[in-house]
N, C-alpha and C positions, 0 to 999 in steps of 0.2 A: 632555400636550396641554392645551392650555390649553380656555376656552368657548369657545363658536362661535354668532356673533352670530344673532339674530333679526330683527334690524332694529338702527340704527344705535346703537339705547345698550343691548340688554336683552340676553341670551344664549338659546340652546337647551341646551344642554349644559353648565350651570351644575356647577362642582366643588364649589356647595352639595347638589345634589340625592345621594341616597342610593346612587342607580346608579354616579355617581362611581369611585366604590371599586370596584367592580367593573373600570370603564371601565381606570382606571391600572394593575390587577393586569393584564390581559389584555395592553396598550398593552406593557408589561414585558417579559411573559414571551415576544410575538412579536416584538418589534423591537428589545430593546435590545442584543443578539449582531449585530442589521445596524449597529445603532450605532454599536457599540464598535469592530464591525472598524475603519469608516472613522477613527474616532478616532485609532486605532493605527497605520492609514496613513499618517494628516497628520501623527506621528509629538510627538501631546501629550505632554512634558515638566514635569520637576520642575521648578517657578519658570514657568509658563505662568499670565497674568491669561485667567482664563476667563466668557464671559458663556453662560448658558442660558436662552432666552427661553422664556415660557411651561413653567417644568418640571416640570407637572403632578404627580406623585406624588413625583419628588423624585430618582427611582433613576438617572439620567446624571448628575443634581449630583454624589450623593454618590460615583460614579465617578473623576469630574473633580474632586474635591476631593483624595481618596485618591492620586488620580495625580498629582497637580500640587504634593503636601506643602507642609510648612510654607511654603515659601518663594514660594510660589502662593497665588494666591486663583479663589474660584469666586461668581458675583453671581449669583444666580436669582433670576427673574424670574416672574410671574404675575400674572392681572389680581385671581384670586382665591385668594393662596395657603395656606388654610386646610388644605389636605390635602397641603403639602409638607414632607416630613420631612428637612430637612438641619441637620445639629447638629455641625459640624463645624468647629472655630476659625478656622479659613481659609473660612470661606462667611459669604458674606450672604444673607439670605432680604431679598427687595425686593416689595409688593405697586405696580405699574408696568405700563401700559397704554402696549406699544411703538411706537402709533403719537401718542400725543402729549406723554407723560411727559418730564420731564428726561434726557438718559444723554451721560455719558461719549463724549467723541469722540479716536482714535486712541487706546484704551486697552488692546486688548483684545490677545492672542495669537489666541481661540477666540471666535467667536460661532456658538451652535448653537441653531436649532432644527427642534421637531419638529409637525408636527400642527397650526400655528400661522396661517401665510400663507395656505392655501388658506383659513380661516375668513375672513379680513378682507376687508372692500370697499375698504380702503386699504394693501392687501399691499404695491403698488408704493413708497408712505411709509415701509410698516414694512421695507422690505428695505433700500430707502436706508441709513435709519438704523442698522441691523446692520452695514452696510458702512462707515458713516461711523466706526462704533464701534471698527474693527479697525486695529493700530498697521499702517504699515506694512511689508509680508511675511507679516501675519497671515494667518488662516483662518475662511473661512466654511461651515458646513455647515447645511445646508437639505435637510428631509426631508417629504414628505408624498404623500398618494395621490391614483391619475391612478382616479376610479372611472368612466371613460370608455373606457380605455383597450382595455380586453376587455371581451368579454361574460363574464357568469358564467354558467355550466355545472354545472347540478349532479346526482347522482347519484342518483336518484330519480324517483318516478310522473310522469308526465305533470302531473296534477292540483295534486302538489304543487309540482313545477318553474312552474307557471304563478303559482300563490299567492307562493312564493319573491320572484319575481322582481317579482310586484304589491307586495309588504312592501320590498321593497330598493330599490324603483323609488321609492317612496312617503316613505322615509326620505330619500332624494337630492332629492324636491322641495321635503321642508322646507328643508332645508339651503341649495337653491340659491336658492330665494327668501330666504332669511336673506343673500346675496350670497357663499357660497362659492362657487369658480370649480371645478365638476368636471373641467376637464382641464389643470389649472397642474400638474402634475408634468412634464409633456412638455413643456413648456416652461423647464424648468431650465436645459439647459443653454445654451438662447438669452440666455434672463433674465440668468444670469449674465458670462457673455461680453458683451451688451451696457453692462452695467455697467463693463467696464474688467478685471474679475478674469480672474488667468490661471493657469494649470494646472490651468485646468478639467476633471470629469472627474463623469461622471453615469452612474447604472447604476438599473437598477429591480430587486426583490427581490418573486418570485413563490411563492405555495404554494398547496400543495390541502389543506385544510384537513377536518377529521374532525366531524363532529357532536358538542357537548359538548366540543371544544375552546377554548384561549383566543379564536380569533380570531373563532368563533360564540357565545361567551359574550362578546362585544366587543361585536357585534350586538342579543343577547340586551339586556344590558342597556340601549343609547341606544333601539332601540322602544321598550323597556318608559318610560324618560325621556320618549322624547317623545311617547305611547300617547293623551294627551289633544291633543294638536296633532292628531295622524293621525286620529282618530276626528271634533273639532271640526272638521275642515276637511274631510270626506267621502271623506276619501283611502282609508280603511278601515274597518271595523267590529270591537267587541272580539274577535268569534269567527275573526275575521281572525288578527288579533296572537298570540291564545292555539295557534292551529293552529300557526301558525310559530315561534310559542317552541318548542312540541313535536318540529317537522319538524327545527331547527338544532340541539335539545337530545338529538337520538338518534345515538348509535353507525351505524349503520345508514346516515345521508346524510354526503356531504361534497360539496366545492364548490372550484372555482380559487377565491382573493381576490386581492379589488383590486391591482395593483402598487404597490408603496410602493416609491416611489422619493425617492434618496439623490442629490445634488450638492453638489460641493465646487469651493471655487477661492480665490485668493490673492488677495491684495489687494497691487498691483505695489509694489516698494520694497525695499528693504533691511530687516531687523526692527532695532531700534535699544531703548533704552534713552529712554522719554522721562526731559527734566532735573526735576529736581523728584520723583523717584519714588524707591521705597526696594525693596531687594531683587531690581530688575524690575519692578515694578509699574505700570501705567501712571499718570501723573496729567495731568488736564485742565491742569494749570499750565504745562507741557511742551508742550504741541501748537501748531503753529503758527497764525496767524491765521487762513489758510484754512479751518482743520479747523472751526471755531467758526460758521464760515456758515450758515447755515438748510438744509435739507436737502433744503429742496422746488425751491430753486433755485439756489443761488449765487450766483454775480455775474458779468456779462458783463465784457468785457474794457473798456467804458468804466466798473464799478463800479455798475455798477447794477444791483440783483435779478431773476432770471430769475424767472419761473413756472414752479411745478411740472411743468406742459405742458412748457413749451422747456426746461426739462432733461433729460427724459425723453426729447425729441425728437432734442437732443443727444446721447444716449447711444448711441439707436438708430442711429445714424450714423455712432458712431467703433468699427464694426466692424474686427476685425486685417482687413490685407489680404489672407489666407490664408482666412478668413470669407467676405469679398465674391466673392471667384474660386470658393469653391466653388458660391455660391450662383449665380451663372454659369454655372457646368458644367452644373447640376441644372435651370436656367431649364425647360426644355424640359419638366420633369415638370407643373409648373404649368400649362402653355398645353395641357396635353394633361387634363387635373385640369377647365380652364375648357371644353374644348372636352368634355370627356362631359355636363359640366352641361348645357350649352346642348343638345346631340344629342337628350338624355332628360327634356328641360321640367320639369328639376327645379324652376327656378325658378318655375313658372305653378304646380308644386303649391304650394308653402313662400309664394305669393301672399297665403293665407288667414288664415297666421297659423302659430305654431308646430304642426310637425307631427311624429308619428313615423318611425320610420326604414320601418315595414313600411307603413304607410300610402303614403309616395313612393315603395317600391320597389313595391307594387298598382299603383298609377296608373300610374306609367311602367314596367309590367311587364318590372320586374328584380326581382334575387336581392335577398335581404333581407340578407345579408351581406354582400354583395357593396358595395351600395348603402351601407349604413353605412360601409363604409371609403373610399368615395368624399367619401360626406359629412362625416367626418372630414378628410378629404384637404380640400377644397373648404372647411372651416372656415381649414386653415393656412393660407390665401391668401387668405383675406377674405370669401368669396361665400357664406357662412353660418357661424351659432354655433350651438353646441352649447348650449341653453338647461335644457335636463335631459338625465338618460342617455336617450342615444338619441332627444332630442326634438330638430329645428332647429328656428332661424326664418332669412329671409333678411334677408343685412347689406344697407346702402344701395347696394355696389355689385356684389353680386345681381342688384338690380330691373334694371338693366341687360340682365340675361340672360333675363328674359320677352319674350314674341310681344307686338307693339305700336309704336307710335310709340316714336321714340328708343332701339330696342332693340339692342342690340349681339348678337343672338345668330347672325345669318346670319355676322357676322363673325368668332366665334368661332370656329365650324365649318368657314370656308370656310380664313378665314389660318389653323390652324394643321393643315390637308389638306395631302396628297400634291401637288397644287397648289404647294407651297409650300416644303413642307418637302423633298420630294424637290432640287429643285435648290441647296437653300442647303446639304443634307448632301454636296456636290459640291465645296463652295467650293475646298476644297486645291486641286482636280483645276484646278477654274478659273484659278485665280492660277497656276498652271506653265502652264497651255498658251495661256491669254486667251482662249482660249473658252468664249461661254453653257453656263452648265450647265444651262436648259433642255432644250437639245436633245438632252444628253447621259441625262436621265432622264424626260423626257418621250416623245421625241421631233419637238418641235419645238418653238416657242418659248411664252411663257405664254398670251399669247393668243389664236394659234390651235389650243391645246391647251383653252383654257377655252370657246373655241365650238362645238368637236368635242364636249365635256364639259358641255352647255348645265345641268344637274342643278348642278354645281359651279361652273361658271361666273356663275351667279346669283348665288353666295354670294359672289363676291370683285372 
């Protein structure tokens, strides 16, 4: 794992700082058997040019070098790579900052990383560029955690479960003001697919982990790193930090961790041999002129440079058509997603400013679980972000859904009711016989069903 920005030039989790070493032995010992499987999947090969971005301690290099023998190579990558040990004739150590460094285009068999994208505020840059990297038919593997995804649950006092959770909550806000995005794992396999890559294939990788194991000596050490941030910024106090070393560092507690999740996908094409290269090898000299375009945008069809914007924009749109149709089937989960917001004035709480999850579910007296997965829900469709675990704020077309002028929420409510939805689930029935299906599930047609119903008929 590479650092993890603090703001747009300086890091929090620098692999100069001493915890480090800790950080990469743990990173190791829990993740690199989920690693390796997928590796052995995508079925790495002797004579495989391989790139590893950010490869923090070193141990997938030196995997990937071993496996891919002489007639392979391996380029790792790091923005600081002081603590990467690969010593292997066939590797390169590169110290390389992948969202604006030199790199190789169509070169690669393997571009892997770990721990990496969710740090940057230019992940969308740096993934391009991974992809521009790979020959075509190559392989992209992309791994990192969704710390959104679940709640953590841990095995212990009340008192301590509350501390826990004030320490891990606390670590998530430095990070996410450093501009890591806490729910980009769940969005792999969209990310990907929208990029063009195909046999796509994303799984997340869960455990309950033991007190005084690697994955709470993971923990252990980034508090202790970041100990002067969290106390400087009022987030907590030493006696805070020192209880919870002790609480994660005992036999006694353990805890679910974050989902680390893993995505993989092709980059369409045939694998080929570029001209100019030796052994397999990729060389820049070899790739065709396309490959060499700028990454943020390319060229439109009259030659002239897109912006980063309108290629991203592009991308998002040349969904397979098996993509689109399903997102059609499922339409209907969305308008039902929009239509509890609006019921339960989510949005008149999230008015204020970023809120917690149990704070709106108080207000609009619901479940606090319950409510989290709504608002999760209601983040994938736009009508709020998930700004820390478990904190929203509402997007701009949210404000939409508050009581007020220009409000769209009676409409939410009313168009996707029984109203509505009852006769359009009739449509077959309709098309064979040409009759209203109205009256078939109403009992009579829309509007004098919505005057009998004057409660709902307001709404529509």
């Amino acid at each position: 794992m590479s650092s993890s920005l603090t703001d747009r030039g300086t890091y929090s989790l620098a692999n100069a700082a001493e915890q480090a070493r800790q950080r990469f032995a743990s990173l190791e010992a829990c993740f690199d058997g989920v690693t390796i499987r997928h590796l052995e999947e995508m079925g790495v090969a002797p004579g495989w040019s391989c790139l590893e971005v950010g490869g923090g301690g070193g141990s997938i290099a030196r995997w990937l070098a071993e496996r891919v023998g002489p007639r392979g190579r391996v380029v790792v990558t790091d923005i600081d790579p002081q603590r990467l040990r690969v010593e292997l004739p066939n590797s390169e150590v590169r110290r390389h900052d992948i969202t604006r460094d030199p790199l190789e285009r169509e070169t690669f068999d393997l571009v892997h990383e770990r721990l990496v994208l969710v740090h940057l505020p230019e992940r969308d840059r740096a993934l391009d560029r991974m992809i521009t990297a790979l020959k075509p038919g190559g392989w992209l593997l992309i791994e990192d955690f969704d710390i959104t995804w679940m709640r953590l649950t841990p095995a212990c006092e009340p008192a301590d479960a509350l501390l826990f959770r004030k320490v891990i909550g606390s670590f998530h806000e430095i990070l996410t003001r450093a501009g890591v995005d806490p729910a980009y794992g769940r969005r792999f396999h969209t990310v990907l697919r929208e990029r063009g890559l195909v046999d796509v294939h994303a799984e997340g990788h869960i455990e309950i982990a033991a007190g005084g194991s690697p994955a709470w000596r993971l923990h252990q050490a980034n508090v202790e790193q970041l100990r002067d941030r969290l106390v400087g910024s009022g987030l907590l106090d030493d006696d805070e930090i020192e209880r919870f070393q002790r609480l994660v560092g005992s036999p006694e507690f353990s805890s679910n961790y974050h989902p680390f999740v893993s995505a993989r996908g092709r980059r369409p094409g045939r694998a080929r041999r570029d001209r100019g290269s030796q052994d397999g090898l990729g060389s820049p000299n070899g790739t065709s002129r396309e490959s060499f375009e700028e990454e943020a945008g390319g060229r439109s069809t009259d030659g002239r440079r897109n912006s980063g914007v309108a290629a991203h924009q592009a991308r998002a749109t040349n969904k397979s058509a098996d993509a689109r149709l399903f997102e059609l089937i499922e339409g209907y989960k969305g308008s039902q997603v929009v239509a509890a917001v609006a019921e339960l004035g989510v949005a008149d709480v999230l008015a204020a400013g970023p809120t917690s999850t149990e704070e709106v579910a108080r207000v609009c007296g619901a479940d606090p679980d319950a409510m989290l997965r709504l608002l999760r829900c209601g983040a994938t469709v736009g009508l709020v972000e998930e700004v820390t675990a478990e904190q929203f704020s509402l997007t701009e077309m949210g404000t939409y859904l508050r009581r007020g002028e220009r409000s769209l929420r009676d409409a939410a409510t009313g168009l996707t009711g029984p109203t509505h939805w009852q006769p359009w689930s009739r449509l077959a029935d309709g098309v064979r016989t040409g009759q209203p299906t109205a009256a078939q599930t109403l009992g009579s047609d829309v509007m004098s069903y919505a005057a009998a119903h004057p409660e709902e008929g307001a709404r529509v």
